[in-house]
C-alpha positions as CSV (number, residue, x, y, z in Angstrom):
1,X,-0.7,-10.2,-141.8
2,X,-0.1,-7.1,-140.6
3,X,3.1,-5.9,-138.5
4,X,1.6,-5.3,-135.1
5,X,-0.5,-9.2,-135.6
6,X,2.9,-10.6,-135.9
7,X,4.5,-8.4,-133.0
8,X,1.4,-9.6,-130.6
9,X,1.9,-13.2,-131.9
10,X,5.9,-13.5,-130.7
11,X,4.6,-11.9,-127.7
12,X,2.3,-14.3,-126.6
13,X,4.6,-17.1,-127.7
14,X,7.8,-15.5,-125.3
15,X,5.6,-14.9,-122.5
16,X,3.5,-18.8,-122.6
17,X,7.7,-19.8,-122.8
18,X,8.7,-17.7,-119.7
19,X,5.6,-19.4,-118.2
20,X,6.5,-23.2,-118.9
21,X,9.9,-22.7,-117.8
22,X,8.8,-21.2,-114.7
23,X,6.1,-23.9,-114.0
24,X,9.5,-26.8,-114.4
25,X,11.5,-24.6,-112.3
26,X,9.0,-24.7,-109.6
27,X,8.3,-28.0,-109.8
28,X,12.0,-29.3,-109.4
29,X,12.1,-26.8,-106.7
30,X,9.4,-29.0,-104.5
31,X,10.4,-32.3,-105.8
32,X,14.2,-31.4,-104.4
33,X,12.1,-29.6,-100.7
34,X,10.8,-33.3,-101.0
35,X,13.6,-35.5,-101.3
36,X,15.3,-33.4,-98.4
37,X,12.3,-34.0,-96.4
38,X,12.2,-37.1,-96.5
39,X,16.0,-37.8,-96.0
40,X,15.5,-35.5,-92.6
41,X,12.8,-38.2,-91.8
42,X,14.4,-41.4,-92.8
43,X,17.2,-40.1,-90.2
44,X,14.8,-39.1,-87.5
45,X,13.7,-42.6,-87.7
46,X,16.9,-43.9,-87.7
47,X,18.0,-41.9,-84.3
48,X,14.5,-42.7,-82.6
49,X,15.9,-46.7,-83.8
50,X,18.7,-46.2,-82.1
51,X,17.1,-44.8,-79.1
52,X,14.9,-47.5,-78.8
53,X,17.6,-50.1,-79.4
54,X,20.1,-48.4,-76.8
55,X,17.1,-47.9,-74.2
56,X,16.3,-51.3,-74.5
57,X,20.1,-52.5,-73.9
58,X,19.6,-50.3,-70.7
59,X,16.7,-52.2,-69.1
60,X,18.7,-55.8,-69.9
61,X,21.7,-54.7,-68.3
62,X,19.5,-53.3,-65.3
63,X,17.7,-56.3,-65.1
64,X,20.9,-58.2,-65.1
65,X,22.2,-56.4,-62.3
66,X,19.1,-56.4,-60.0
67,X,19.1,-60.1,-60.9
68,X,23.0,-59.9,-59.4
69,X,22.0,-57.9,-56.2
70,X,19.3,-60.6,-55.2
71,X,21.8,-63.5,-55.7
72,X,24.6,-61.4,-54.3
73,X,21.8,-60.8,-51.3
74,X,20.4,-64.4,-50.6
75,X,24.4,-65.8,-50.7
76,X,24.9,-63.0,-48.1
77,X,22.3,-64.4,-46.0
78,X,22.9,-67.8,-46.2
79,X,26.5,-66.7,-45.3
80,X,25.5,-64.7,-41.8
81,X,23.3,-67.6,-41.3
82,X,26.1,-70.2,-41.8
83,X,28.6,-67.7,-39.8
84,X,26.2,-67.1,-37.0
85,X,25.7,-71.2,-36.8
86,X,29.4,-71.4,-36.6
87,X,29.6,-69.0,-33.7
88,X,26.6,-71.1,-32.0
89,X,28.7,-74.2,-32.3
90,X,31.8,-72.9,-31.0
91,X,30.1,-71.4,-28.0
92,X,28.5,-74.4,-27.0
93,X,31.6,-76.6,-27.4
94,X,33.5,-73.8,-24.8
95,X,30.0,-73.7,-22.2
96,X,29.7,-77.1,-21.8
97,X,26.9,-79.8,-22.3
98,X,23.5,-78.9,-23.2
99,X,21.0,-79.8,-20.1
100,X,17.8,-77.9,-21.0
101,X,16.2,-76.8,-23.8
102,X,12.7,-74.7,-23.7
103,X,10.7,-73.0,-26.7
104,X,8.3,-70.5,-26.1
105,X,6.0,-71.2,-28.9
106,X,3.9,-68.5,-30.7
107,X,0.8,-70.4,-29.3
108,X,2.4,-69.5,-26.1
109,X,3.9,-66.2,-26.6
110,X,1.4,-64.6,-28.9
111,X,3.7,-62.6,-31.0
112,X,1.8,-61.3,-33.5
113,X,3.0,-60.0,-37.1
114,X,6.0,-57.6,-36.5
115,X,5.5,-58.0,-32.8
116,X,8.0,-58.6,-30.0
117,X,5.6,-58.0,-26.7
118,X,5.3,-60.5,-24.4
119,X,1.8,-62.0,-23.4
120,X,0.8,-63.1,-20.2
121,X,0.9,-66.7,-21.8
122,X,4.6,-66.3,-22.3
123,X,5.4,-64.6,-18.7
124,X,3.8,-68.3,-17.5
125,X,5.6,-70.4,-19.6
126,X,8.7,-68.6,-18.6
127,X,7.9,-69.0,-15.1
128,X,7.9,-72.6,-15.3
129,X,11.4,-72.4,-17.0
130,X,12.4,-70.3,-14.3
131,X,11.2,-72.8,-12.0
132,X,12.9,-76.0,-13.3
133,X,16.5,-74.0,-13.4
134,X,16.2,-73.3,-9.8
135,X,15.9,-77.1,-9.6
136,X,19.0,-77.7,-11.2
137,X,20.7,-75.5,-8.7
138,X,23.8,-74.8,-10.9
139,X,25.8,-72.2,-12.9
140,X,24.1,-72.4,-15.7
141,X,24.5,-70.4,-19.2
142,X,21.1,-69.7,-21.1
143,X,21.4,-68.8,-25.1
144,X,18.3,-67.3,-26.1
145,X,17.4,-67.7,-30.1
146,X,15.3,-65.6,-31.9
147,X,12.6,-66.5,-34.9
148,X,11.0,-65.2,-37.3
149,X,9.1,-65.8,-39.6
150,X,9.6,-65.5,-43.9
151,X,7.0,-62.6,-44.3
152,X,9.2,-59.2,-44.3
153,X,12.6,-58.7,-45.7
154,X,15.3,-60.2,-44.1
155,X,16.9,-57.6,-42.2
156,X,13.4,-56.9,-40.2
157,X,13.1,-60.7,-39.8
158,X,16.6,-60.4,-38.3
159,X,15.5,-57.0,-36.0
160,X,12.3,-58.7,-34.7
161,X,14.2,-62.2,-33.8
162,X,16.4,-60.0,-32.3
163,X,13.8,-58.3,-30.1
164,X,12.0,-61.5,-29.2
165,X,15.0,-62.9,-27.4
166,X,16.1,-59.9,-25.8
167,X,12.6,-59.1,-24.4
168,X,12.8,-62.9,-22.7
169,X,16.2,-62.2,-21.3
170,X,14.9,-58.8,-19.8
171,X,11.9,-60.7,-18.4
172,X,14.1,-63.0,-16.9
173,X,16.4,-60.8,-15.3
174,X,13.9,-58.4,-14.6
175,X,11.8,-60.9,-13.1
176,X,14.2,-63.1,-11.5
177,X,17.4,-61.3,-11.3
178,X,18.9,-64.0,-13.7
179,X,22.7,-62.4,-14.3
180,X,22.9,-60.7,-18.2
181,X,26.4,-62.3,-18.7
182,X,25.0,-65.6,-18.4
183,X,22.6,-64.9,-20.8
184,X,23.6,-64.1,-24.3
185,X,20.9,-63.5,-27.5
186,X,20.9,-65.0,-31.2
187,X,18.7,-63.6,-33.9
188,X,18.7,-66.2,-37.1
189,X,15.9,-64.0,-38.4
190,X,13.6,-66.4,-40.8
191,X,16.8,-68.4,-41.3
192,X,15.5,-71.8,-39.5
193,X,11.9,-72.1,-39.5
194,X,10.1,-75.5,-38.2
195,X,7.0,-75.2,-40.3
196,X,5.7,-74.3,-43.7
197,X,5.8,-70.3,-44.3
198,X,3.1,-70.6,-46.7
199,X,0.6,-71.2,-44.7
200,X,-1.3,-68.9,-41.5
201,X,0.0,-71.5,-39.1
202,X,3.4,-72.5,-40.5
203,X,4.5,-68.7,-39.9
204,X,2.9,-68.6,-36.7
205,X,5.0,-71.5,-35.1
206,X,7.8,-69.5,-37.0
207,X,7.5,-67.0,-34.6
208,X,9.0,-68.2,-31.7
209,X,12.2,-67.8,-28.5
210,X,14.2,-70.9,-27.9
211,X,16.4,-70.9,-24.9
212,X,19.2,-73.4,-24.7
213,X,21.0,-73.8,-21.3
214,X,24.0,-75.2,-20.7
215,X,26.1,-76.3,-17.8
């Protein structure tokens, strides 16, 4: 073997050496990229975990609370409702004895959903009323309820009883010059309905003035 055959063969050999130690370099190189990789992504899952898991304690702890509010809101009703009740009682006791009571029916009044206005049917009815007061021929004292009935939220149940009873009062001191201090107006709102509010005619009768008169 000659001299420049053996100098070609250690080349070769050192540069296929350089070669496979290059090739396990790179290859360590990716398989570490890899494992990084995937330790970014096993804690990008984690957080998103987390997220979910604290998003999710959120929407208890809201529902919790608006669970609260409606509780906290239906013992607040039940309360004005028991209050104004009080209030009614007392009154009475101080007026006197109950001679009279009238109710101007929705059948008669025609108030219709989230209406106040008073129909000619009512105006009638009220005349009558109007007409057996001047019978009794005494100082009387007329407390004028409002209904509603359970179809809106409270508060406009509350508003539109409200408004029913004052537009009598106005009719009858418009009409008849009836004094306003010996009139006064109640609103119990949905509070004490006489018929079923599940039904078309159950809400209807809900929707009604009742006018209590007292010596």
């Amino acid at each position: 073997m000659n001299k420049n055959r053996i100098t070609f063969l250690v080349g070769a050999v050192f540069i296929i050496g350089l070669i496979a130690n290059t090739g396990c370099a790179t290859k360590k190189m990716v398989l570490g990229q890899a494992a990084n990789l995937d330790q970014k992504i096993a804690g990008m899952e984690t957080a998103v975990e987390e997220n979910q898991k604290r998003i999710k304690e959120h929407d208890e702890r809201l529902t919790t609370l608006g669970s609260l509010i409606t509780q906290s809101q239906s013992e607040m009703s039940q309360t004005k409702s028991e209050i104004v009740g009080k209030i009614s009682e007392v009154r009475r006791f101080a007026q006197g004895k109950l001679i009279l009571q009238e109710i101007i029916k929705n059948d008669e009044a025609k108030f219709d959903f989230e209406s106040f206005e008073l129909g000619d049917e009512a105006k009638v009815a009220l005349d009558r009323f109007v007409e057996t007061l001047i019978a009794q021929n005494k100082g009387l004292y007329l407390e004028i309820q409002g209904h509603a009935d359970s179809s809106g939220p409270e508060d406009w149940n509350v508003y539109l009883g409200k408004k029913r009873a004052e537009a009598v009062m106005e009719y009858l001191h418009n009409q008849y010059h009836l004094p306003l201090h010996r009139m006064e107006v109640i609103t119990y709102g949905s509070d004490k309905p006489i018929a079923d509010n599940s039904t078309s005619e159950g809400r209807s009768q809900n929707r009604r003035v009742m006018i209590l008169v007292y010596e």
